[in-house]
TORKOL-4160 file (C-alpha; in steps of 0.2 Angstrom, whole numbers, padded with zeros to 4 digits, m for minus):
209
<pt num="1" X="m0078" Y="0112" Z="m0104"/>
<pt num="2" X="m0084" Y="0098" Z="m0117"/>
<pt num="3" X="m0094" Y="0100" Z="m0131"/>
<pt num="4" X="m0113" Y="0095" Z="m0130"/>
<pt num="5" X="m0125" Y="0083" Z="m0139"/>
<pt num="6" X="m0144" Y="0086" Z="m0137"/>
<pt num="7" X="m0155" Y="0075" Z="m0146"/>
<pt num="8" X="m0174" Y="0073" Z="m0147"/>
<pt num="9" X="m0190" Y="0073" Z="m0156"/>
<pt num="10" X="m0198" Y="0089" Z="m0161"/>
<pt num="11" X="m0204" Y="0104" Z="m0148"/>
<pt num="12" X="m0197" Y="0093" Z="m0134"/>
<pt num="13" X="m0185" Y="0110" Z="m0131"/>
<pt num="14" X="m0168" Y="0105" Z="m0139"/>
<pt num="15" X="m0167" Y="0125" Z="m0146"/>
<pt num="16" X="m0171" Y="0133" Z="m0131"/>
<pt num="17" X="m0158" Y="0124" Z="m0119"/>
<pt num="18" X="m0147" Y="0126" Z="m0134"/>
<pt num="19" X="m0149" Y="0145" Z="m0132"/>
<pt num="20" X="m0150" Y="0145" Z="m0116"/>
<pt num="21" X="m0131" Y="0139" Z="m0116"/>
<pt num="22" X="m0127" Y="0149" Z="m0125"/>
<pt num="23" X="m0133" Y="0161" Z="m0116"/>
<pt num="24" X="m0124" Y="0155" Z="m0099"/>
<pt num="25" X="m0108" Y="0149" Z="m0104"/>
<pt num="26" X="m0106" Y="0157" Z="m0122"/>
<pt num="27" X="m0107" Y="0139" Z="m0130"/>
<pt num="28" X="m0109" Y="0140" Z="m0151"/>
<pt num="29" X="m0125" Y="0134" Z="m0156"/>
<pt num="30" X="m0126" Y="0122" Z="m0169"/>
<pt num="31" X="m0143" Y="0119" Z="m0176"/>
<pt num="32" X="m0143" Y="0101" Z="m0186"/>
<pt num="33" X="m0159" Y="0107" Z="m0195"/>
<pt num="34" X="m0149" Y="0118" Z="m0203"/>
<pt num="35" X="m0136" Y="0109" Z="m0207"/>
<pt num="36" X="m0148" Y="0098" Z="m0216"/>
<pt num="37" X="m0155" Y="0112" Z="m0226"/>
<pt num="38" X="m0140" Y="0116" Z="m0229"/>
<pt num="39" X="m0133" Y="0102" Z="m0238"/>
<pt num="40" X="m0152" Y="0101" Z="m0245"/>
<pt num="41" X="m0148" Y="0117" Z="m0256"/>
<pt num="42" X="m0130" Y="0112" Z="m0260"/>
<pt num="43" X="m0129" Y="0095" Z="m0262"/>
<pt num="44" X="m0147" Y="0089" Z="m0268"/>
<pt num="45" X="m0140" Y="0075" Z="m0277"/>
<pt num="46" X="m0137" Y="0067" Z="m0258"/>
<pt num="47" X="m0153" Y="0066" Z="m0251"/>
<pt num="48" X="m0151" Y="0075" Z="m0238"/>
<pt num="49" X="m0167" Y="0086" Z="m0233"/>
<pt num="50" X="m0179" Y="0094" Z="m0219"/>
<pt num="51" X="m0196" Y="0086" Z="m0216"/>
<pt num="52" X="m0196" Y="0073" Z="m0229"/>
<pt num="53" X="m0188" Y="0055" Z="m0226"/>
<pt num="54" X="m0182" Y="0054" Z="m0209"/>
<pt num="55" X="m0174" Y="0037" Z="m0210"/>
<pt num="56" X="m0164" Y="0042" Z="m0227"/>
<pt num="57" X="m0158" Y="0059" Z="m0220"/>
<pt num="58" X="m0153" Y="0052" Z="m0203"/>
<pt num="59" X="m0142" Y="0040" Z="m0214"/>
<pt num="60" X="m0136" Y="0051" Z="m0226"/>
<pt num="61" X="m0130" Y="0062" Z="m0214"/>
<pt num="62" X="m0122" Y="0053" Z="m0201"/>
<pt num="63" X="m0103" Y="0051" Z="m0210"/>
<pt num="64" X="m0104" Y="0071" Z="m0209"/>
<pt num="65" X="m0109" Y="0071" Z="m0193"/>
<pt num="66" X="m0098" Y="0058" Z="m0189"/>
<pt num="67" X="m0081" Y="0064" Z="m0197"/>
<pt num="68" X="m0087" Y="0082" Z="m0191"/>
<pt num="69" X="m0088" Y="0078" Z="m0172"/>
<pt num="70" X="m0071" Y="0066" Z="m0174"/>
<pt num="71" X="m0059" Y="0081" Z="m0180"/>
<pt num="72" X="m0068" Y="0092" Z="m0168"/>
<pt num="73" X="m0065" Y="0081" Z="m0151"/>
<pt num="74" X="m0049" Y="0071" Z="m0157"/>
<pt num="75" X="m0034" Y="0072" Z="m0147"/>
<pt num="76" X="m0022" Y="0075" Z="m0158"/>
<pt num="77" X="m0033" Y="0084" Z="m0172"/>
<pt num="78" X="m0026" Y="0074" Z="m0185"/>
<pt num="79" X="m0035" Y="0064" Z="m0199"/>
<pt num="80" X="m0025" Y="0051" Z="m0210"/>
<pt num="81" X="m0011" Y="0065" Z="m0217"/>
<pt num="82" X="m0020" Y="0078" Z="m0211"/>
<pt num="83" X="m0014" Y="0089" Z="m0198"/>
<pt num="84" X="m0026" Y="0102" Z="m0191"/>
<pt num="85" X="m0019" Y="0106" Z="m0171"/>
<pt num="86" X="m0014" Y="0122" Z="m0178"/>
<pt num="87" X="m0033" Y="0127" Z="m0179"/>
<pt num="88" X="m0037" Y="0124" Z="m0161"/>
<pt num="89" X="m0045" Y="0135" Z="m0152"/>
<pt num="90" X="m0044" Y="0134" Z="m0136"/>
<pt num="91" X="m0060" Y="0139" Z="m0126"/>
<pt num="92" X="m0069" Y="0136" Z="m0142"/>
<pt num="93" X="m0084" Y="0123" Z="m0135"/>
<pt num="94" X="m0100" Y="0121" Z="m0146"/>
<pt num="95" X="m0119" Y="0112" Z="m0141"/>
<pt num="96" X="m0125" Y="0103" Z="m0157"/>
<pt num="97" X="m0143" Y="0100" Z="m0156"/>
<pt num="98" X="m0155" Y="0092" Z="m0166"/>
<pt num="99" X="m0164" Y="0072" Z="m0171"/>
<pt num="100" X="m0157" Y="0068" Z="m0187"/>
<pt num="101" X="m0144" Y="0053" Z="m0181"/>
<pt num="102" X="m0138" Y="0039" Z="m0183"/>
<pt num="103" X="m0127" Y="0032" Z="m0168"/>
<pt num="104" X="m0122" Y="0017" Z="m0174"/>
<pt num="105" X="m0115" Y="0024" Z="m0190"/>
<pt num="106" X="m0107" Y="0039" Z="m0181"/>
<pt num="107" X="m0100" Y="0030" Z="m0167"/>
<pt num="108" X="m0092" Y="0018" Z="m0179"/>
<pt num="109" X="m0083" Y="0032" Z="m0188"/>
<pt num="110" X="m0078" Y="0043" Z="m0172"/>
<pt num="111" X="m0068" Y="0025" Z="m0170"/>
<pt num="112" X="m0055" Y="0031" Z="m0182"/>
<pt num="113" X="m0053" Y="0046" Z="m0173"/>
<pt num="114" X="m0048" Y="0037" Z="m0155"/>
<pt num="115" X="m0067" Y="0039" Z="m0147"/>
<pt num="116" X="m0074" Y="0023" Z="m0141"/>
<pt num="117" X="m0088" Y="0031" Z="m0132"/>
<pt num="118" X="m0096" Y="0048" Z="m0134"/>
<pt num="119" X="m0099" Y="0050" Z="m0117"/>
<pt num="120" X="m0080" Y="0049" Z="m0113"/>
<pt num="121" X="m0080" Y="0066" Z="m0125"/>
<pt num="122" X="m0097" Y="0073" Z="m0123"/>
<pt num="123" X="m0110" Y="0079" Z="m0111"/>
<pt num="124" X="m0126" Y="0071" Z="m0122"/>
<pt num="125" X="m0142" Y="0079" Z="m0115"/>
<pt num="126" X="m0156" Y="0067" Z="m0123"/>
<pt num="127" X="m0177" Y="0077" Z="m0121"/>
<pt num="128" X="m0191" Y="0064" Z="m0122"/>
<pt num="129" X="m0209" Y="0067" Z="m0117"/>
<pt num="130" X="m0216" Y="0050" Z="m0114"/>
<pt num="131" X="m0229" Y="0057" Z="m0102"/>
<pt num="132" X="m0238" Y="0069" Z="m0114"/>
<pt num="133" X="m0258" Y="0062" Z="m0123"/>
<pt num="134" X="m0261" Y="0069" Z="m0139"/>
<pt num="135" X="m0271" Y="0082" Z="m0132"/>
<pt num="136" X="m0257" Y="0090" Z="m0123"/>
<pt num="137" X="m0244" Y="0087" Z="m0140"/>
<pt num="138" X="m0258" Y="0096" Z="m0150"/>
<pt num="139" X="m0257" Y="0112" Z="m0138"/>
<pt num="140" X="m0239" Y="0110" Z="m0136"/>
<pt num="141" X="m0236" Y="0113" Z="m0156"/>
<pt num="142" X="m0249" Y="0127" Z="m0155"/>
<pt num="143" X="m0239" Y="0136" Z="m0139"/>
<pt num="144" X="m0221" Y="0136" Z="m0145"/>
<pt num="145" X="m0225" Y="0133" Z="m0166"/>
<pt num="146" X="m0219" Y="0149" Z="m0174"/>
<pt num="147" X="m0220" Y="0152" Z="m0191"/>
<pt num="148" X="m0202" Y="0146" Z="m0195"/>
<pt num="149" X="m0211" Y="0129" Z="m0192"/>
<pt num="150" X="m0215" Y="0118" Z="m0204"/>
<pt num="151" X="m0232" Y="0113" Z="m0194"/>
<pt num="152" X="m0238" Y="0130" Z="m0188"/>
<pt num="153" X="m0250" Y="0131" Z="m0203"/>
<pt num="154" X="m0258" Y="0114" Z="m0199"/>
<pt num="155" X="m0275" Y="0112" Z="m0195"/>
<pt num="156" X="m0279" Y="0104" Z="m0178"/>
<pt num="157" X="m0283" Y="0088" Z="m0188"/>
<pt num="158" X="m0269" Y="0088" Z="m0197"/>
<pt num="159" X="m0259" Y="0090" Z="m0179"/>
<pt num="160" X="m0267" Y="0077" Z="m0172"/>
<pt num="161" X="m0263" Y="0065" Z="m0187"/>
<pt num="162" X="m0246" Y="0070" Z="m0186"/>
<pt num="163" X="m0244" Y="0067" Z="m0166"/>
<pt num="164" X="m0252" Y="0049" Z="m0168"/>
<pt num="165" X="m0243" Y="0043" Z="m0182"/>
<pt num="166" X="m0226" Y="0050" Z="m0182"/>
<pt num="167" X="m0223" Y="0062" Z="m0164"/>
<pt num="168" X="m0228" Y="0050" Z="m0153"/>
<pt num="169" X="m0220" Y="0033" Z="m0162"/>
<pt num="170" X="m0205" Y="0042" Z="m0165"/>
<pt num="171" X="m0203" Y="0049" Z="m0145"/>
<pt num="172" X="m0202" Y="0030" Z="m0143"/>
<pt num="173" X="m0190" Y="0026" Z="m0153"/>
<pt num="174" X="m0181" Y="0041" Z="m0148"/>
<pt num="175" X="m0179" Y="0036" Z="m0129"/>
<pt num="176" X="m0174" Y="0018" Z="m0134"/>
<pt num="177" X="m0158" Y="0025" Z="m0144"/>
<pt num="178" X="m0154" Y="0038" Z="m0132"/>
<pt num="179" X="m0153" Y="0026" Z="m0117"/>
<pt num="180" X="m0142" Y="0013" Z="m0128"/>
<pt num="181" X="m0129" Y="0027" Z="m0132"/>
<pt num="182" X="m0129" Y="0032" Z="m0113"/>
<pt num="183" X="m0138" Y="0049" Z="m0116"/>
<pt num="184" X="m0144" Y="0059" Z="m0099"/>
<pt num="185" X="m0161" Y="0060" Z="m0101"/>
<pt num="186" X="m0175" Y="0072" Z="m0096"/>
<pt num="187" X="m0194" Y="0071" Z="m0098"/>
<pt num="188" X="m0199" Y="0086" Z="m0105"/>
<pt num="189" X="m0219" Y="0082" Z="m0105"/>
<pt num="190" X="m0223" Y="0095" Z="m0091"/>
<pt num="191" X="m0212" Y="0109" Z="m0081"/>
<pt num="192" X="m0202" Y="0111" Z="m0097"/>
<pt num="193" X="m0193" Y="0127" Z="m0089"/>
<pt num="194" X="m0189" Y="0117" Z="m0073"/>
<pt num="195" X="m0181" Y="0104" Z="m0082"/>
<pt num="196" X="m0172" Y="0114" Z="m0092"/>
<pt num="197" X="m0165" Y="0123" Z="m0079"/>
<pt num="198" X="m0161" Y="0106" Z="m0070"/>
<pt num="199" X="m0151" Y="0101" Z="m0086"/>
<pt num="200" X="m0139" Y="0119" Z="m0083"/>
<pt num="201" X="m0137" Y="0115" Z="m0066"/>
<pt num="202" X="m0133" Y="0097" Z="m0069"/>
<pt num="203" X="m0121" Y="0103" Z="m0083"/>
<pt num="204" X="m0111" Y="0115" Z="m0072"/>
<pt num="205" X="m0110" Y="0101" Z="m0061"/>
<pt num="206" X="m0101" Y="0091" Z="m0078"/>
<pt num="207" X="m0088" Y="0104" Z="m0082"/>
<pt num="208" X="m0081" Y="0108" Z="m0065"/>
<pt num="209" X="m0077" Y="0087" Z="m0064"/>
């Protein structure tokens, strides 16, 4: 089996297909989100942090990312003079999911490693929702929201400035990188379960070629 990317904007259902594969085919979750705020309490001195500068984080944390996914998918497992085949595992096949990256910088780094494409390596599952108003974004973030969230204790105004200014611009842009790097991608904006389970199905499909 590979190891799978899924990338989009928030609440388009990146967490749940992530558990849900883990849940089928005993996949490790990876949640970039934490990863982040991870680096957030260690590292603060790199600007790495949740819910503030997007931009900035996405850059920050792409040579991680990069050098991460590299050592992880490489042939060989080895890094300049570092030799790490004797911590393969085999059967050992992780789904990292989140929105904080930077292709170009990540795909330059997995270079060094022998990638050329990530889709030569990975199964990338990219979730839009281009079809949604801001009506249906605003219900959406009240449904699934939960208190882990850092916009369940907004007010509906506040939602909808949200949806306008950043969701909805930020799908956008979303889908244009997605489709450059060869991302799979599924609209999310209605049937969210259907598609999801399209995306197993289509998977399954993946890992028995």
């Amino acid at each position: 089996m590979k190891n799978i990317i899924i990338v989009g904007p928030s609440r388009a259902g990146k967490t749940t297909l992530a558990k849900r594969l883990h849940e089928k085919f005993n996949y490790f979750v990876i949640s970039l989100d934490k990863l982040v705020a991870t680096f957030q309490a260690a590292y603060p001195q790199l600007d790495i942090r949740l819910n503030w500068n997007r931009d900035k984080t996405t850059e920050n944390v792409a040579p991680f990312i990069g050098h991460f996914l590299g050592l992880f998918s490489s042939d060989d497992g080895i890094k300049d003079d570092l030799n790490l085949r004797a911590h393969h595992v085999e059967g050992n096949h992780f789904v990292l999911e989140g929105g904080y990256f930077d292709f170009e910088k990540i795909t330059s780094i997995l270079k060094e490693y022998g990638v050329n494409e990530l889709k030569d390596r990975f199964i990338l599952i990219g979730l839009v929702q281009g079809q949604k108003t801001v009506d249906e974004y605003v219900s959406d973030f009240k449904k699934y929201d939960t208190e882990d969230d850092w916009t369940y204790n907004l007010c509906e105004d506040e939602l909808r400035d949200y949806v306008t200014q950043d969701a909805i611009p930020f799908n956008r842009v979303m889908m244009d990188h997605l489709a450059k790097y060869r991302f799979t991608i599924y609209d999310t904006s209605s049937e969210r379960d259907r598609v999801l389970d399209k995306i197993i199905e289509d998977i399954m499909i993946a890992n028995r070629s």
